[in-house]
PDB file of the backbone (N, CA, C, O) and the ligand in Angstrom, with CONECT records:
HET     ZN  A 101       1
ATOM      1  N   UNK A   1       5.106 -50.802  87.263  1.00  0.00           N
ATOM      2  CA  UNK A   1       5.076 -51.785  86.172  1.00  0.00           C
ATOM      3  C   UNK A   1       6.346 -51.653  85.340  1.00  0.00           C
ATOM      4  O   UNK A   1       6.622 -50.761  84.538  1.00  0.00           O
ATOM      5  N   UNK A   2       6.890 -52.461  85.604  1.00  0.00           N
ATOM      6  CA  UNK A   2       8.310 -53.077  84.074  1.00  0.00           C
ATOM      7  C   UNK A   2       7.945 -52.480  82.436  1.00  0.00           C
ATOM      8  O   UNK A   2       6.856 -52.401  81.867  1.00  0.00           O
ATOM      9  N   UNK A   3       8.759 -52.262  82.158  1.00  0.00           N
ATOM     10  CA  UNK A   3       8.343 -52.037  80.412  1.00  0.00           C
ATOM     11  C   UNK A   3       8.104 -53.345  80.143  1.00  0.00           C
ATOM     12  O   UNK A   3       7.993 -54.155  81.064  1.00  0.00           O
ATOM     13  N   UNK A   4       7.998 -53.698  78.863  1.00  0.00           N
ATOM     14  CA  UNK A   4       7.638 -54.579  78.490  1.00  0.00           C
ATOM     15  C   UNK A   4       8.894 -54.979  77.837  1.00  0.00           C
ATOM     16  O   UNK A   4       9.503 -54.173  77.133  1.00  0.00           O
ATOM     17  N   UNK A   5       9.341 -56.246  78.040  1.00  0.00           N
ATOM     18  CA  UNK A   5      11.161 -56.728  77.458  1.00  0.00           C
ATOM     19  C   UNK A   5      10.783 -56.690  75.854  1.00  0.00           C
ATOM     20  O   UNK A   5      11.673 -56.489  75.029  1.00  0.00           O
ATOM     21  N   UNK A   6       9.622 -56.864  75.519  1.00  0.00           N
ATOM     22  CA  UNK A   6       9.507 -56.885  73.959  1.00  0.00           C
ATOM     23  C   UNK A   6      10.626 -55.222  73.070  1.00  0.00           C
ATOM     24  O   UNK A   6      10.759 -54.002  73.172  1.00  0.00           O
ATOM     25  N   UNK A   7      11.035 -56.189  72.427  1.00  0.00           N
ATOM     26  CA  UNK A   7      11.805 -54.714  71.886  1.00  0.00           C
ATOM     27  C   UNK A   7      11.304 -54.067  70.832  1.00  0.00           C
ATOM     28  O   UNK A   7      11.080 -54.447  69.683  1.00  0.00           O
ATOM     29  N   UNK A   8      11.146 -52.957  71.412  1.00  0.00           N
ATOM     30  CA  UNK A   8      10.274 -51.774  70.630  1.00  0.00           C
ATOM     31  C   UNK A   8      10.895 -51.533  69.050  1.00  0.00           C
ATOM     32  O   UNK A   8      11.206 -50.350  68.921  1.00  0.00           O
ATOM     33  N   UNK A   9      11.108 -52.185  68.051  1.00  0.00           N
ATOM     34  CA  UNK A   9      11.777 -52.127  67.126  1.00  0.00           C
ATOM     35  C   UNK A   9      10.823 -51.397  65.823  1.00  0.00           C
ATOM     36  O   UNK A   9       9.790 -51.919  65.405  1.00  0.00           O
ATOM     37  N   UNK A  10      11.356 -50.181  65.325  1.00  0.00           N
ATOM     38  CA  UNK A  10      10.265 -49.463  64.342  1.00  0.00           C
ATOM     39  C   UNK A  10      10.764 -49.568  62.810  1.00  0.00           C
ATOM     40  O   UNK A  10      11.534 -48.840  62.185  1.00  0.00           O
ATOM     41  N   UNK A  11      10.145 -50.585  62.469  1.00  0.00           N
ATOM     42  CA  UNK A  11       9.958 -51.278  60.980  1.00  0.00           C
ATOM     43  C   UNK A  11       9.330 -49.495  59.936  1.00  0.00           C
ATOM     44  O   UNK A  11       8.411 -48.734  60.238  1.00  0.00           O
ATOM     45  N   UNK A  12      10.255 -49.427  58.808  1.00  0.00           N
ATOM     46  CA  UNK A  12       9.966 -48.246  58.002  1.00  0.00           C
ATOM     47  C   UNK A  12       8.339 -48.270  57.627  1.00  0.00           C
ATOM     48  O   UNK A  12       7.800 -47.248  57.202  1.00  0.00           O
ATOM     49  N   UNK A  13       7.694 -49.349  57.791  1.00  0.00           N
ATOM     50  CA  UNK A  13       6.109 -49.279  57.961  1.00  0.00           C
ATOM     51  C   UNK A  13       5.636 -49.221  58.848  1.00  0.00           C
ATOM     52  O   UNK A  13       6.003 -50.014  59.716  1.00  0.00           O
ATOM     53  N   UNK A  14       4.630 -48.329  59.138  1.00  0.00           N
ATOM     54  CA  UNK A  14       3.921 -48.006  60.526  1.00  0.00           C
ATOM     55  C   UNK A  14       2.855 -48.813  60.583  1.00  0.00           C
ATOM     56  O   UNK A  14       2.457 -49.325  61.629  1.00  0.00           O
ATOM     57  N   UNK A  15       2.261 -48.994  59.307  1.00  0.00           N
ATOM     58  CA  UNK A  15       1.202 -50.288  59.883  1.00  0.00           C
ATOM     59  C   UNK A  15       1.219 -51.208  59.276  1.00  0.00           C
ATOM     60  O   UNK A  15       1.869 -51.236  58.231  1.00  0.00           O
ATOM     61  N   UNK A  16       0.511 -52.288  59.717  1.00  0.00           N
ATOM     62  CA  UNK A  16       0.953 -53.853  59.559  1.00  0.00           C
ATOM     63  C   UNK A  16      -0.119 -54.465  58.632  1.00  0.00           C
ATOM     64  O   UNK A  16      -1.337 -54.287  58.652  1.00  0.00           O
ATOM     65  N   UNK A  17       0.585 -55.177  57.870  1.00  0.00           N
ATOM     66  CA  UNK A  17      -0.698 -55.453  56.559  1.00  0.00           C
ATOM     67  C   UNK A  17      -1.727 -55.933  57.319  1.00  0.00           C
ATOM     68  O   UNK A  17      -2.844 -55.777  56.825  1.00  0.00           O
ATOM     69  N   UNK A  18      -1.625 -56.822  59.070  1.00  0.00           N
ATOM     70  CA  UNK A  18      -2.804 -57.142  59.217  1.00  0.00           C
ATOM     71  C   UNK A  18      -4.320 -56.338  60.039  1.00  0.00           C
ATOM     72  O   UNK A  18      -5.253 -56.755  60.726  1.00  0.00           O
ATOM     73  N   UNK A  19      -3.887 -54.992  59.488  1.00  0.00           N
ATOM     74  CA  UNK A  19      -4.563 -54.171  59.497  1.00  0.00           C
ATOM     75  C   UNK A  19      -5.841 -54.456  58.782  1.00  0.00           C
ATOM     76  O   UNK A  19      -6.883 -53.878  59.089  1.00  0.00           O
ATOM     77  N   UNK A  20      -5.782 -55.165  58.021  1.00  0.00           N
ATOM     78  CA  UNK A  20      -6.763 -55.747  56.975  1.00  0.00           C
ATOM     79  C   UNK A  20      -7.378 -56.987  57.816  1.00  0.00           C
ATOM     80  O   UNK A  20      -6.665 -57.907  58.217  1.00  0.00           O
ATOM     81  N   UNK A  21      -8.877 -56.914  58.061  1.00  0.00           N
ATOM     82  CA  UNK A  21      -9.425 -57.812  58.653  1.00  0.00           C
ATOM     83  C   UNK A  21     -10.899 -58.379  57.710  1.00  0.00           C
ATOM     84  O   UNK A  21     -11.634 -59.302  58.062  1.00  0.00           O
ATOM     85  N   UNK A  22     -11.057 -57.507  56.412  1.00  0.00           N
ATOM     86  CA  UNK A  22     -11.793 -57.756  56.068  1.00  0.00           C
ATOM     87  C   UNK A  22     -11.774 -59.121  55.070  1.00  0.00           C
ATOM     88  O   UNK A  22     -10.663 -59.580  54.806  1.00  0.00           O
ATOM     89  N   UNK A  23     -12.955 -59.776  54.512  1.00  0.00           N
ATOM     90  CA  UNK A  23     -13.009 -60.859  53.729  1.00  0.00           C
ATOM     91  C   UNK A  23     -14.123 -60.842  52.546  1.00  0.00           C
ATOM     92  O   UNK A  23     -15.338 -60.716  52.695  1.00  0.00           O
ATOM     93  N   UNK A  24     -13.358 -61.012  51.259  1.00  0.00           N
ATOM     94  CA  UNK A  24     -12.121 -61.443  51.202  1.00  0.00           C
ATOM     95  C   UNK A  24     -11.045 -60.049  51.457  1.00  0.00           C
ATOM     96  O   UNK A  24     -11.466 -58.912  51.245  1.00  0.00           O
ATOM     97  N   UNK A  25      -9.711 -60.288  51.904  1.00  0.00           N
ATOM     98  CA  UNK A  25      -8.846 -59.343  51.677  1.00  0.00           C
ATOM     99  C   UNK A  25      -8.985 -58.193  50.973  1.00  0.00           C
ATOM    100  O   UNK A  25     -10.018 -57.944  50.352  1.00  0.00           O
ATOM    101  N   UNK A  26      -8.355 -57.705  50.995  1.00  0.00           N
ATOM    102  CA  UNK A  26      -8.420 -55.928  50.076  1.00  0.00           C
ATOM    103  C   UNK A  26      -7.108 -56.050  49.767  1.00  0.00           C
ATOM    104  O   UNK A  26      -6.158 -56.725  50.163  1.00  0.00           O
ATOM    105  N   UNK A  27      -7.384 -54.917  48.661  1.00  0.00           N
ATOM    106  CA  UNK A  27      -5.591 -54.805  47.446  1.00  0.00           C
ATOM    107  C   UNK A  27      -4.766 -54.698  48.471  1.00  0.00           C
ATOM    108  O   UNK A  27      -5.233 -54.096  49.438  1.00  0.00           O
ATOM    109  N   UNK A  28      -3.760 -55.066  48.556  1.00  0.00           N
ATOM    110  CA  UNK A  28      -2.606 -54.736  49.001  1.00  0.00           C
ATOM    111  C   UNK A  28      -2.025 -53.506  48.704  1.00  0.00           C
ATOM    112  O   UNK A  28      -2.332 -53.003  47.623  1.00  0.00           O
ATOM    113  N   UNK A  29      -1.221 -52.892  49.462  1.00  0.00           N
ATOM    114  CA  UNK A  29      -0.540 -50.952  49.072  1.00  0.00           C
ATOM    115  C   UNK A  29       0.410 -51.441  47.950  1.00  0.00           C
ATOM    116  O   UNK A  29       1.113 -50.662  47.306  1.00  0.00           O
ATOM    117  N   UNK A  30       0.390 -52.510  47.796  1.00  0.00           N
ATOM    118  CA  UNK A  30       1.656 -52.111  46.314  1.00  0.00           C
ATOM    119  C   UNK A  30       0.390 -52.661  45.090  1.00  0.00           C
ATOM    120  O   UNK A  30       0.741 -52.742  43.913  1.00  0.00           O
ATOM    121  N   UNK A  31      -0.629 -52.910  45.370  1.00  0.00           N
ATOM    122  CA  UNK A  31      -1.719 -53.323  44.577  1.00  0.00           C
ATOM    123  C   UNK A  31      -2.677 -51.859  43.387  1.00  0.00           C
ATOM    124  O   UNK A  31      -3.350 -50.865  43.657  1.00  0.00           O
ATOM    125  N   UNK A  32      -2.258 -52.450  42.229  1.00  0.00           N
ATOM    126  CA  UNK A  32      -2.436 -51.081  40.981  1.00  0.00           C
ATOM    127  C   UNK A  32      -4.615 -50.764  41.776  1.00  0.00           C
ATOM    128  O   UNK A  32      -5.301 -49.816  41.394  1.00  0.00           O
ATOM    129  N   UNK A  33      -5.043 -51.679  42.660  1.00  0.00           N
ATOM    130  CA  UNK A  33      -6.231 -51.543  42.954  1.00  0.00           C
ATOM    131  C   UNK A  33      -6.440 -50.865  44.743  1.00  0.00           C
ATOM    132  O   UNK A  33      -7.555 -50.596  45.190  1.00  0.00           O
ATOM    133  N   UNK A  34      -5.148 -50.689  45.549  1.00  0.00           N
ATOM    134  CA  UNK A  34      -5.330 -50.220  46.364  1.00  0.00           C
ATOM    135  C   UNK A  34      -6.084 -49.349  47.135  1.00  0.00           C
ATOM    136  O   UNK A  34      -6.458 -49.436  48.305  1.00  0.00           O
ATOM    137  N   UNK A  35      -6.327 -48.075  45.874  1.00  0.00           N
ATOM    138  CA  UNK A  35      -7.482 -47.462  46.752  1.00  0.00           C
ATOM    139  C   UNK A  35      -8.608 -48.442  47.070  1.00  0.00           C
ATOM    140  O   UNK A  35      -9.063 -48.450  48.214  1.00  0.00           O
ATOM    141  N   UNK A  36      -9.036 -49.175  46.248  1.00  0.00           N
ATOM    142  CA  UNK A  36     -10.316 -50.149  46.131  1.00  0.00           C
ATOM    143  C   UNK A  36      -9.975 -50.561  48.180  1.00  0.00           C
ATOM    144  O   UNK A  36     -10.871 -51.219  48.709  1.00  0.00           O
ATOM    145  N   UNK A  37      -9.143 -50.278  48.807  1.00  0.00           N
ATOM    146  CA  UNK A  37      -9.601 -51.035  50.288  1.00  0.00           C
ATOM    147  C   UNK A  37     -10.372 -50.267  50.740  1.00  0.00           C
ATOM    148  O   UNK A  37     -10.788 -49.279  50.136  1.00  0.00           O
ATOM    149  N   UNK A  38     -10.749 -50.666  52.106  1.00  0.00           N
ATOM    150  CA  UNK A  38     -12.193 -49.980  53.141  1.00  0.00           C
ATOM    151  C   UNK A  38     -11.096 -48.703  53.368  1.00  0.00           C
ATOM    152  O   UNK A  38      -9.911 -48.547  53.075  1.00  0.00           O
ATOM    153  N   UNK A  39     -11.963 -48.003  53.939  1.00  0.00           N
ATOM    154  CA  UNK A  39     -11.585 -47.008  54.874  1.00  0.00           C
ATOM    155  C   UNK A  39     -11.443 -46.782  56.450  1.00  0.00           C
ATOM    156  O   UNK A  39     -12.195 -46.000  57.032  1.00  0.00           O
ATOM    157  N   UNK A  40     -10.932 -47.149  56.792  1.00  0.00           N
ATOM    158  CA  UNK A  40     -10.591 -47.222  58.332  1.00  0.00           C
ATOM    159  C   UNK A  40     -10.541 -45.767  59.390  1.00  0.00           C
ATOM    160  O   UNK A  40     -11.108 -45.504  60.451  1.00  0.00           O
ATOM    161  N   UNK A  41      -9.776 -45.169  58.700  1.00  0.00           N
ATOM    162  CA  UNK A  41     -10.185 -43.663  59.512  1.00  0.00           C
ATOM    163  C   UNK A  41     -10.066 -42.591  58.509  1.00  0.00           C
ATOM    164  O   UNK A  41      -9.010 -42.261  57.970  1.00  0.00           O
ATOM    165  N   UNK A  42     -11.360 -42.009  58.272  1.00  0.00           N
ATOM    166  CA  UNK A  42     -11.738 -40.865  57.215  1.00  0.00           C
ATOM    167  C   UNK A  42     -11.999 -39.613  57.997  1.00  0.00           C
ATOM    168  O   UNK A  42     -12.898 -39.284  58.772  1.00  0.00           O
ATOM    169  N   UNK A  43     -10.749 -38.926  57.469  1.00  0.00           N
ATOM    170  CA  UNK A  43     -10.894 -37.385  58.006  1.00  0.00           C
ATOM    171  C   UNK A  43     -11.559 -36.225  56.808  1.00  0.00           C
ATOM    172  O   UNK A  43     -10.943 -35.163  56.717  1.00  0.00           O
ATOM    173  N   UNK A  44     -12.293 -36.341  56.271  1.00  0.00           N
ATOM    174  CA  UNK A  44     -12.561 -35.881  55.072  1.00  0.00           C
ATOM    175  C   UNK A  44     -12.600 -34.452  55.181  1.00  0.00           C
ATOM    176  O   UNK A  44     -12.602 -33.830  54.119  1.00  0.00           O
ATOM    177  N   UNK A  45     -12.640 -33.623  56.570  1.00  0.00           N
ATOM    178  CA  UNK A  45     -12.463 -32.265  56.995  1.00  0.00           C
ATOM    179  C   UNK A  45     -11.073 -32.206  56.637  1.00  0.00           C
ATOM    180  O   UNK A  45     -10.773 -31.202  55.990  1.00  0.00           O
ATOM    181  N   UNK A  46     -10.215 -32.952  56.866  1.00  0.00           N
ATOM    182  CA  UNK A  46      -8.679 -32.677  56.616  1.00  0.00           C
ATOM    183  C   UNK A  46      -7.988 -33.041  55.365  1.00  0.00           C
ATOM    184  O   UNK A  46      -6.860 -32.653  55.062  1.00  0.00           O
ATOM    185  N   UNK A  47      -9.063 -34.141  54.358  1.00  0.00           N
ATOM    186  CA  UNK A  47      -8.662 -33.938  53.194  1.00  0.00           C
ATOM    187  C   UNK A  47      -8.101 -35.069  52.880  1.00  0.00           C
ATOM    188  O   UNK A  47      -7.436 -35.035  51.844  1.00  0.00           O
ATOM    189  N   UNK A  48      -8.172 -36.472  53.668  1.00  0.00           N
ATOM    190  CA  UNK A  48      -7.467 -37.664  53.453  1.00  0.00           C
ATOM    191  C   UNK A  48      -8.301 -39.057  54.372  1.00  0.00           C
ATOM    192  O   UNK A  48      -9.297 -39.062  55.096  1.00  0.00           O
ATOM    193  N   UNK A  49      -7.622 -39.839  54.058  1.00  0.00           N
ATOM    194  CA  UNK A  49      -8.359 -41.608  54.737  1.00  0.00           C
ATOM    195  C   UNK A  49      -7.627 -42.264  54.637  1.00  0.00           C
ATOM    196  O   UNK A  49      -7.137 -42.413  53.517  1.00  0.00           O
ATOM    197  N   UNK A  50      -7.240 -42.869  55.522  1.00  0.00           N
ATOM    198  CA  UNK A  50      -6.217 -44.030  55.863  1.00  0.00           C
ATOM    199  C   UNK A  50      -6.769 -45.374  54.885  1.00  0.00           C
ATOM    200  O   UNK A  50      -7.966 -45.509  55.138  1.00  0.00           O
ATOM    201  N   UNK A  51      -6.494 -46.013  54.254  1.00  0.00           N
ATOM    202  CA  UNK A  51      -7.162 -47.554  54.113  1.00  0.00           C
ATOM    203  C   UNK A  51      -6.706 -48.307  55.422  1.00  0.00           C
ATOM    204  O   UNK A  51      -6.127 -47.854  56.409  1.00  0.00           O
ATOM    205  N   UNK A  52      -7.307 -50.108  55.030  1.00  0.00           N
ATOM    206  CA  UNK A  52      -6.863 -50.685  56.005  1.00  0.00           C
ATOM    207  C   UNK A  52      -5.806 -51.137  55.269  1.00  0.00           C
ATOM    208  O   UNK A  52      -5.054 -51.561  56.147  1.00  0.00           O
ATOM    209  N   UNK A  53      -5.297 -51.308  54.283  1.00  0.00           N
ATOM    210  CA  UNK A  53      -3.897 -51.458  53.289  1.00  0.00           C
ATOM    211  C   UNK A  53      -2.691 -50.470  54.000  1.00  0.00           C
ATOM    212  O   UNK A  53      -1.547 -50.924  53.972  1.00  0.00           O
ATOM    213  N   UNK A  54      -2.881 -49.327  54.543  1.00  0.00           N
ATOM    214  CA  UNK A  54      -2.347 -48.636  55.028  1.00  0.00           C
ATOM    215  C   UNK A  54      -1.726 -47.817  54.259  1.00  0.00           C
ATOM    216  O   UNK A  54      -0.539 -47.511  54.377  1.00  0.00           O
ATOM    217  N   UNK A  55      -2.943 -47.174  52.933  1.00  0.00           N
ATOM    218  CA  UNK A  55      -2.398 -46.391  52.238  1.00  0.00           C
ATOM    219  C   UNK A  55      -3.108 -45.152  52.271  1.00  0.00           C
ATOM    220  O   UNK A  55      -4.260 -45.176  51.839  1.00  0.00           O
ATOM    221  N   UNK A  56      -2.608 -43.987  52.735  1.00  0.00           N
ATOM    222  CA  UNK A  56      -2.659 -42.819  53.003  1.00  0.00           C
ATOM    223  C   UNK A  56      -3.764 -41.894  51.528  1.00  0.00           C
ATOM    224  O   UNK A  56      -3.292 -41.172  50.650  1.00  0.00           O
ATOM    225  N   UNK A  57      -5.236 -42.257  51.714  1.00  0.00           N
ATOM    226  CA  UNK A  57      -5.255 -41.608  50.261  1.00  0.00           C
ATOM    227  C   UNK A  57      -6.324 -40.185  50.338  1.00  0.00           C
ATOM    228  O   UNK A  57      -7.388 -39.957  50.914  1.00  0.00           O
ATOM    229  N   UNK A  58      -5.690 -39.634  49.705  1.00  0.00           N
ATOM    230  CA  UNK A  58      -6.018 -38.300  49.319  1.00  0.00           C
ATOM    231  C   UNK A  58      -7.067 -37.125  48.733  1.00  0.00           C
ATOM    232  O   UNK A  58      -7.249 -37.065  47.517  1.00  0.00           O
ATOM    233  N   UNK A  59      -7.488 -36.552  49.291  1.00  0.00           N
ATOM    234  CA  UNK A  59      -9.057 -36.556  48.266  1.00  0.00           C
ATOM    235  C   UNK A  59      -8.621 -35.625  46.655  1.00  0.00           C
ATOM    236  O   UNK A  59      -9.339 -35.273  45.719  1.00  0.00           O
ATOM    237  N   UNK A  60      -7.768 -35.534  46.800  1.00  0.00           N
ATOM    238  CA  UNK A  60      -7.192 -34.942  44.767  1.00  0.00           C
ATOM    239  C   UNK A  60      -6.625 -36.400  44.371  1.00  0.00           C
ATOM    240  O   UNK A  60      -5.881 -36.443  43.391  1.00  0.00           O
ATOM    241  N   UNK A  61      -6.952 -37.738  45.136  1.00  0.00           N
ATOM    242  CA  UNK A  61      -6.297 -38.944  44.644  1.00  0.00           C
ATOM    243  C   UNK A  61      -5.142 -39.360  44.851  1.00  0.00           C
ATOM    244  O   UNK A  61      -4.759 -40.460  44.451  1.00  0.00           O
ATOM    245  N   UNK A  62      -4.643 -38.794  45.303  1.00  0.00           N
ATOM    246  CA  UNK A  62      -2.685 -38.671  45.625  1.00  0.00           C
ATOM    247  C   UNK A  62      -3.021 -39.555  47.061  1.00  0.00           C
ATOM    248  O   UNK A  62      -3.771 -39.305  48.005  1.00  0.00           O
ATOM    249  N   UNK A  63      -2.054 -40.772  46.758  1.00  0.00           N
ATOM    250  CA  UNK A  63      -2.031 -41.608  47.838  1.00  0.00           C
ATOM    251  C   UNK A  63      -0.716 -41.498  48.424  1.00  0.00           C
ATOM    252  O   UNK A  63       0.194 -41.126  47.683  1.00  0.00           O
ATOM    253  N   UNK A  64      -0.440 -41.788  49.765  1.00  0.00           N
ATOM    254  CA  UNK A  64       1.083 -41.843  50.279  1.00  0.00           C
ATOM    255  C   UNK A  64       0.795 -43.845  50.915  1.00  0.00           C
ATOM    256  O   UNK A  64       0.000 -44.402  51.672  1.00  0.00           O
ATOM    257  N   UNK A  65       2.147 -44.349  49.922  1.00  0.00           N
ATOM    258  CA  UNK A  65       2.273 -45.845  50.171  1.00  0.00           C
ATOM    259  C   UNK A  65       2.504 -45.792  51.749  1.00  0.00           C
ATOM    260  O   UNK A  65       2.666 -44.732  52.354  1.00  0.00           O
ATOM    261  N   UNK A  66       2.499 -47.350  52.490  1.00  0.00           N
ATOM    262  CA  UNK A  66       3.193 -47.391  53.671  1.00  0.00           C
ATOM    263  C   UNK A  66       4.491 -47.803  53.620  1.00  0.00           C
ATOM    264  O   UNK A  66       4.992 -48.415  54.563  1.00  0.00           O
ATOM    265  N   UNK A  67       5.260 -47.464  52.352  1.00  0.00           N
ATOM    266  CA  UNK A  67       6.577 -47.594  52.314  1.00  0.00           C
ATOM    267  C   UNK A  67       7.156 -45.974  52.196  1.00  0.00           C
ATOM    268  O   UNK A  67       8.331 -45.612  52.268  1.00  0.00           O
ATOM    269  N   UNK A  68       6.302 -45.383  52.052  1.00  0.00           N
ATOM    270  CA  UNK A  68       6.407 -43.881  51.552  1.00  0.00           C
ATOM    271  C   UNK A  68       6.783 -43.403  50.354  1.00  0.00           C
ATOM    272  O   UNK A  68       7.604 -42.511  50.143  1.00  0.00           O
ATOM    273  N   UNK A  69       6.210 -43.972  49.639  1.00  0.00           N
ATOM    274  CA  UNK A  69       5.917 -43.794  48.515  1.00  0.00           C
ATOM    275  C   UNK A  69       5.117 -42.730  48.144  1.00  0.00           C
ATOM    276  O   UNK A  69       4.276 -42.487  49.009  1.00  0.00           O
ATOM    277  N   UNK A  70       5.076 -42.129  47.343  1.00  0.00           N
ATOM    278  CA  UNK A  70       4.117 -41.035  47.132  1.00  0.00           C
ATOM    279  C   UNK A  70       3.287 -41.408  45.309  1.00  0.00           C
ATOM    280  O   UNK A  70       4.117 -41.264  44.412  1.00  0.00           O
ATOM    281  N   UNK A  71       2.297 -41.699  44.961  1.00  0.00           N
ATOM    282  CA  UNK A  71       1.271 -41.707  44.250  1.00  0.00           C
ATOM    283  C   UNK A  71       0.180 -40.083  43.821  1.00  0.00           C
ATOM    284  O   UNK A  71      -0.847 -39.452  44.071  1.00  0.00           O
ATOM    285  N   UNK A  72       1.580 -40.169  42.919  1.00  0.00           N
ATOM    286  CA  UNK A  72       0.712 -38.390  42.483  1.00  0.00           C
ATOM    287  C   UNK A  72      -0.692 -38.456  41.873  1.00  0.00           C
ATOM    288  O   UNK A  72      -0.861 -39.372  41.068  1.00  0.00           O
ATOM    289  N   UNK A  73      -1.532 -37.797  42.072  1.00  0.00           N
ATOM    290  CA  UNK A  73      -2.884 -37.579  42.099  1.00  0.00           C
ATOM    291  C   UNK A  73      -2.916 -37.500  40.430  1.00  0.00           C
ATOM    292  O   UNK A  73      -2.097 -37.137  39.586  1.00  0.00           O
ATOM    293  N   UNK A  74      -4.496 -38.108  40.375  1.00  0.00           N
ATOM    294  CA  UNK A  74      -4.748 -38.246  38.567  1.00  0.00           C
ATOM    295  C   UNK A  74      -5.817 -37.316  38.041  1.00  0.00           C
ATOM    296  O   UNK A  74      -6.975 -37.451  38.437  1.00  0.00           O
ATOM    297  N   UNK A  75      -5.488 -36.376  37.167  1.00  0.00           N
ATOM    298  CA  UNK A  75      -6.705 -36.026  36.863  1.00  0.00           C
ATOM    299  C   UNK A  75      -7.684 -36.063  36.434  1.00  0.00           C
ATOM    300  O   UNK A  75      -7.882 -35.530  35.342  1.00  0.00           O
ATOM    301  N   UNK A  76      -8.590 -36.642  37.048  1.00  0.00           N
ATOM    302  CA  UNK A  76     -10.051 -37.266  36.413  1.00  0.00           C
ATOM    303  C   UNK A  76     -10.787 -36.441  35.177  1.00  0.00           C
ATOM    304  O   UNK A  76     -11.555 -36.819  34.292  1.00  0.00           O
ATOM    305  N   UNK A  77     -10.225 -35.167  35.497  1.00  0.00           N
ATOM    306  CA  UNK A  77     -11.378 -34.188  34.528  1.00  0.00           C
ATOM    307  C   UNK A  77     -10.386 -33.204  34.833  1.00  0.00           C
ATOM    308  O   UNK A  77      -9.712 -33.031  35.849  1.00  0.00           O
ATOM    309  N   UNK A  78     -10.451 -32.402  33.395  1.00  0.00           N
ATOM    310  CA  UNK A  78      -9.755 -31.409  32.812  1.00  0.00           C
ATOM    311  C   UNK A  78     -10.098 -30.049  33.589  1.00  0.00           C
ATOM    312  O   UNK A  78     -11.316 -29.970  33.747  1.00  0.00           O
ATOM    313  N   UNK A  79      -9.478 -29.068  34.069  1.00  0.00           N
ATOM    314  CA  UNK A  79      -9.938 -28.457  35.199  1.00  0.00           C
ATOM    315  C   UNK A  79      -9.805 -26.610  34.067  1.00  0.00           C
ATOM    316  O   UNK A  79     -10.122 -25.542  34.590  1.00  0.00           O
TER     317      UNK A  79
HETATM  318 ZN    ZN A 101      -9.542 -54.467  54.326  1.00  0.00          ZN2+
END
């Protein structure tokens, strides 16, 4: 089998807003409501969950954008 002539071109985002299939839509990753999307793959043994926004979020809250951005974690309660 041929590769495929499509050219493999890697955009600084790994995933594609239309990762989002739900309705209505979910925040967008530059959206101040982003965590608010679904969860698509939750590793909660490892401490994080992808949205379908494709924002990397964190269980201390610390999200990583899909621009790579980093969203330092908030503290809910005084420790
Ligand atoms: Zn969604």
């Amino acid at each position: 089998m041929p590769p495929s002539t499509t050219p493999t071109t890697v955009p600084t985002e790994l995933l594609p807003d239309s990762l989002c299939t739900h309705t209505p839509r979910c925040p967008s990753a530059s959206s101040p409501a982003a965590e608010a999307a679904r969860v698509v793959v939750g590793h909660p043994e490892q401490g994080w969950s992808l949205l379908c926004n494709g924002v990397l979020l964190f269980e201390d809250t610390g999200e990583l954008l899909p621009d790579g951005r980093i969203i330092a974690p908030r503290r809910l309660t005084e420790v």
